[in-house]
C-alpha positions, 0 to 999 in steps of 0.5 A, spaced: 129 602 613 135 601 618 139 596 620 144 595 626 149 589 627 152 588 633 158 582 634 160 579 641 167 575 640 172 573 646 178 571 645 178 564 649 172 562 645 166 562 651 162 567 646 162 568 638 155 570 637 152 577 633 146 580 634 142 584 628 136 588 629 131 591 623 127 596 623 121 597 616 115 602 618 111 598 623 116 592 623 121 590 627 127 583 625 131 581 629 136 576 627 142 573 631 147 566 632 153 564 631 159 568 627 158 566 621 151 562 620 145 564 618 142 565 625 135 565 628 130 570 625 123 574 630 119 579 627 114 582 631 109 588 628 107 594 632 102 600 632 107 605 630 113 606 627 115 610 632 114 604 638 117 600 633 123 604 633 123 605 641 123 597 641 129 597 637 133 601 640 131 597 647 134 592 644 140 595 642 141 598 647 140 591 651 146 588 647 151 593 647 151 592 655 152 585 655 159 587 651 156 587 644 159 592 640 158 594 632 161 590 627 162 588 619 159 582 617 163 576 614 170 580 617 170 574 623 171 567 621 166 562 624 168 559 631 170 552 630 164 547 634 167 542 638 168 535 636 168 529 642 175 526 640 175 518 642 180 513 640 177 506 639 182 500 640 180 493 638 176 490 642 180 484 647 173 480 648 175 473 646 168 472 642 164 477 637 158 480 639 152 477 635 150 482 630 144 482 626 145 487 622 149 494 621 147 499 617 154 504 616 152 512 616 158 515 614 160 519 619 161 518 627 154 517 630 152 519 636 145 520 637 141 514 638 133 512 639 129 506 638 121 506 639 116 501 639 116 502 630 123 505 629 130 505 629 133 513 629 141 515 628 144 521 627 151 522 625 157 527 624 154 529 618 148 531 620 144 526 617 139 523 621 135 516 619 130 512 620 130 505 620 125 499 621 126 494 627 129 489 622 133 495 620 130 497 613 132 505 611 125 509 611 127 515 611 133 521 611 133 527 614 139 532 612 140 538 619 145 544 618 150 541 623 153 535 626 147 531 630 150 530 638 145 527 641 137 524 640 131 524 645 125 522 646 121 526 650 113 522 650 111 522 643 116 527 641 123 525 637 128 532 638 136 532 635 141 537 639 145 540 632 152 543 632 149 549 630 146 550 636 139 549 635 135 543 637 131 540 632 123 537 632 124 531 628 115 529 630 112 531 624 114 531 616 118 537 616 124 538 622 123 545 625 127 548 629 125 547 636 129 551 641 134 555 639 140 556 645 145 561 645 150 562 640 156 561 644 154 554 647 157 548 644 151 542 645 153 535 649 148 532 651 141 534 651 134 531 655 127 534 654 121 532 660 115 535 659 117 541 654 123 544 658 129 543 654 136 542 659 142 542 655 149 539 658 155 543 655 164 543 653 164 548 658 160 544 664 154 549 664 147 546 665 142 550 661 134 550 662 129 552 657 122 553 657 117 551 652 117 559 649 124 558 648 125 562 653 132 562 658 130 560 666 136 558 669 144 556 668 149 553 672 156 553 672 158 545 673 163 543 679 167 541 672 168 541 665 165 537 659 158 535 660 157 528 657 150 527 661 143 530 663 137 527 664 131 529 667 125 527 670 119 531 675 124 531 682 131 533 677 136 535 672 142 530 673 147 533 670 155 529 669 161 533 668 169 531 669 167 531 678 162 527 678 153 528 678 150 534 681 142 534 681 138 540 680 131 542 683 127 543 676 125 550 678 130 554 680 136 549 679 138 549 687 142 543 688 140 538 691 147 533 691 152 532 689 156 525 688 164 525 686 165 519 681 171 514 680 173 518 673 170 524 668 163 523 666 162 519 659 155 518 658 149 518 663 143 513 663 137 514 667 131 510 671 125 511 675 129 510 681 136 511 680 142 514 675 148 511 671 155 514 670 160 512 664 166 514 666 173 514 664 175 510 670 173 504 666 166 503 671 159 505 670 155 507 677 148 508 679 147 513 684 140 514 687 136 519 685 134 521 691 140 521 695 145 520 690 149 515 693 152 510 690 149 504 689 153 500 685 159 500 680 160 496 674 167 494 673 170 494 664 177 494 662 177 501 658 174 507 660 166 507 659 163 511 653 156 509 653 151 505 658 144 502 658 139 498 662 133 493 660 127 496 664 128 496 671 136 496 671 135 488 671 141 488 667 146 493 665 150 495 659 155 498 657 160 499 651 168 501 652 173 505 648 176 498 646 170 496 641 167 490 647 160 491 649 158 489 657 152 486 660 152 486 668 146 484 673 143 488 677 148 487 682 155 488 678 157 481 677 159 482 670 155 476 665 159 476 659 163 481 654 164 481 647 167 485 642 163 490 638 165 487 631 166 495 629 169 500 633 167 502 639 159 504 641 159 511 642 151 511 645 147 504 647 139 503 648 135 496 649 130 494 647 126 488 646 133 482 648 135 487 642 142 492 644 142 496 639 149 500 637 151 507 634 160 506 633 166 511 632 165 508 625 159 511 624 154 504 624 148 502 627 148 496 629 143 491 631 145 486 637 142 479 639 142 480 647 137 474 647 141 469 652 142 463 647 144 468 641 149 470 647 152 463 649 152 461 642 157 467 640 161 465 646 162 458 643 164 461 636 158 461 633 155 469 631 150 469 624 152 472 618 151 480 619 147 483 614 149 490 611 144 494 610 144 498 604 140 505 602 134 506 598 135 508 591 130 514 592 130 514 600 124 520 602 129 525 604 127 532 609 130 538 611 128 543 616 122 548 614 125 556 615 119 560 613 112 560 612 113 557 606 115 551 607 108 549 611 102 546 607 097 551 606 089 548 607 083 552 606 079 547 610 080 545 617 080 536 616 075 534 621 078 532 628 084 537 627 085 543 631 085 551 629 091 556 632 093 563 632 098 566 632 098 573 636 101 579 639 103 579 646 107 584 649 112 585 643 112 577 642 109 572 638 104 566 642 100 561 639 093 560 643 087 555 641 081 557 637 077 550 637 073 549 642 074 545 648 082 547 650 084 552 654 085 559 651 089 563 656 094 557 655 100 558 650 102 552 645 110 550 644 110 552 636 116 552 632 118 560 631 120 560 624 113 559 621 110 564 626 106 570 623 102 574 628 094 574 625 095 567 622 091 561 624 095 554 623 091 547 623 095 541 627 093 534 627 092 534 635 094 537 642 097 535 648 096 538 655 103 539 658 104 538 666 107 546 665 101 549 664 101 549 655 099 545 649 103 541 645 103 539 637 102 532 635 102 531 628 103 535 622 102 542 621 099 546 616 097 553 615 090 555 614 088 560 608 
């Protein structure tokens, strides 16, 4: 057996990553991340030992061209992560906000997604919960890392993680869904269609296939990107100087709109894009042009924006614990105070805002227009404060074959896949009749094994041409 493990460190911090390569017989493991953490792992089986000793050396030899060179493990101390500093003042709204309820996490909490049965929050910690619209805690999934953000992509539910990874939190067991650069510190991420873009501290704007595959990066025109959003004409992308819009394919830019202060957050609809800014303002800009349609006037720099469906009201949630809602033409409709810190994320839903704050809480809001004019006049409910379960069903990543289900029989109505070999990578194809077996399926790499056939509840045809799994995962004996 040989090992070679390579280090790629600079001193201002723009990559800290390692690269270490195995060579067993016939077997060739590759593992690599950032300084310091346990890293993604690949493993691919050749005819020979000699052509797996040649594809090491490849890729060996690829890495120390990009500047890595040969190392000792555990002698570089880890990079620290880069933690978004907010200040939250009290609030200056006149009323409070009639909260239903609060559920306090523990952490700062960024992340934020609320579908049709579920409430999603994710914090600091890397814990993310699941709760019931009425704000009952169902469920605790513990990630390696702080949570920076949660998306929906259709039925598929993914957490960015401050190790660097991107987590499928869809079915029991989270696995890791895409695995970005070690030297990337996530801000904001947005998946459409399988196709992963990340917003990142230092501007960048990276794209990522279904394969967890690099397609294309772009410098930003400014730093801290806090916003991306992404649909089937572009990937809109806020940083300090404003929103850039790329073509999906290629990442051409398409416009460019300088906005009043650096980007905080950024929202999105069918037609338009909103900006939170630090110049106390939220902005739509037309997806189409980029021009600024209109602007949404707050009292303290804008951490966080939503919209009800079609944008007919705008929302917004500042540094000084107040929440906003404007109309569709920016005449502001009321503020009021958050009741506890500042609301780092916003979504609404159902004449429901709902709320992740600086004090880690998710916060369930009565947006209705009697509970609004009540809270004006002094009268709020009483807030309930959710507590956790005493035995909460709690799941942590799956890392290894080991970790998923073994079944001896296919259930009926499930679907069969394989893991194969393909020019040195792993791909899964479909065995069930009926699909397209010349098309790959989006699968987690970690429970990968060539020759290895996997039974899934379903899959769904993605407009890139490729399949991907609904439900559960199970291996087949």
């Amino acid at each position: 057996m040989s090992r070679t493990y390579l280090e790629l460190s600079q001193d201002d911090g723009s990559a800290h990553k390692f690269y270490e390569v195995t060579v067993q017989g016939q077997v060739v493991t590759v593992r690599y991340g950032r300084i310091g953490a346990a890293g993604q792992t690949q493993t691919s089986t050749f005819p020979t030992a000699q052509k797996a000793e040649a594809a090491a050396a490849k890729k060996i030899g690829e890495k120390v061209r990009k500047g890595y060179e040969a190392a000792v493990q555990g002698q570089r101390a880890p990079r620290a992560v880069s933690r978004r500093q907010v200040a939250s003042a009290p609030s200056t709204a006149r009323a409070v906000a009639p909260v239903l309820w609060r559920f306090r996490t523990g952490s700062a909490a960024f992340g934020i997604h609320i579908d049709e049965d579920r409430c999603w929050v994710g914090n600091q910690a890397g814990d993310v919960y699941t709760l019931a619209h009425g704000g009952e805690v169902l469920a605790r999934y513990q990630l390696p890392d702080g949570v920076k953000c949660l998306v929906a992509d259709d039925f598929w539910i993914y957490a960015g993680c401050d190790d660097g990874r991107v987590y499928d939190l869809s079915s029991k067991l989270p696995f890791a869904a895409y695995d970005i650069a070690a030297d990337v510190d996530i801000f904001w991420l947005d998946i459409h269609e399988g196709v992963l873009n990340v917003a990142d501290r230092a501007g960048r704007l990276t794209v990522i296939d279904h394969e967890d595959e690099h397609q294309w990066s772009r410098g930003g025109r400014g730093e801290h990107a806090w916003m991306v959003r992404a649909d089937d004409r572009a990937v809109y992308h806020g940083h300090t100087r404003g929103v850039t819009a790329h073509s999906p394919d290629g990442g051409v830019e398409l416009w460019h709109t300088p906005t009043q202060g650096a980007v905080l957050f950024g929202w999105q609809e069918d037609d338009a894009v909103y900006a939170g800014t630090a110049r106390h303002t939220v902005q739509r800009l037309s997806k189409a042009t980029g021009g600024i349609e209109a602007t949404y006037h707050c009292d303290s720099p804008v951490y966080s924006c939503a919209t009800s469906p079609g944008g007919r009201f705008v929302f917004a949630g500042d540094s000084a614990s107040s929440v906003y809602c404007f109309d569709r033409d920016g005449t502001r409709l009321w503020k009021l105070g958050t009741g506890g810190g500042s609301a780092l994320s916003m979504q609404y839903r159902d004449e429901r805002l709902f709320l992740v704050t600086t004090d880690g809480s998710l916060v369930c809001v009565d947006a209705s227009e009697a509970a609004v004019t009540a809270a004006q006049q002094g009268s709020v409910p009483v807030v309930r404060d959710v507590k956790l379960a005493a035995t909460l069903p709690t799941y942590a990543p799956a890392t290894a074959a080991t970790a998923v289900t073994t079944v001896t029989v296919a259930p009926a109505g499930s679907v069969v896949v394989e893991c194969v070999q393909e020019n040195g990578r792993t791909r899964i194809h479909v065995v069930t009749e009926g699909y397209d077996r010349s098309w790959n399926v989006q699968f987690p790499r970690a429970i990968r094994e060539p020759g290895a056939r996997y039974v899934v509840d379903a899959l769904h045809a993605a407009s890139g041409g490729f399949y991907r799994v609904r439900g559960d995962i199970r291996r087949l004996r």
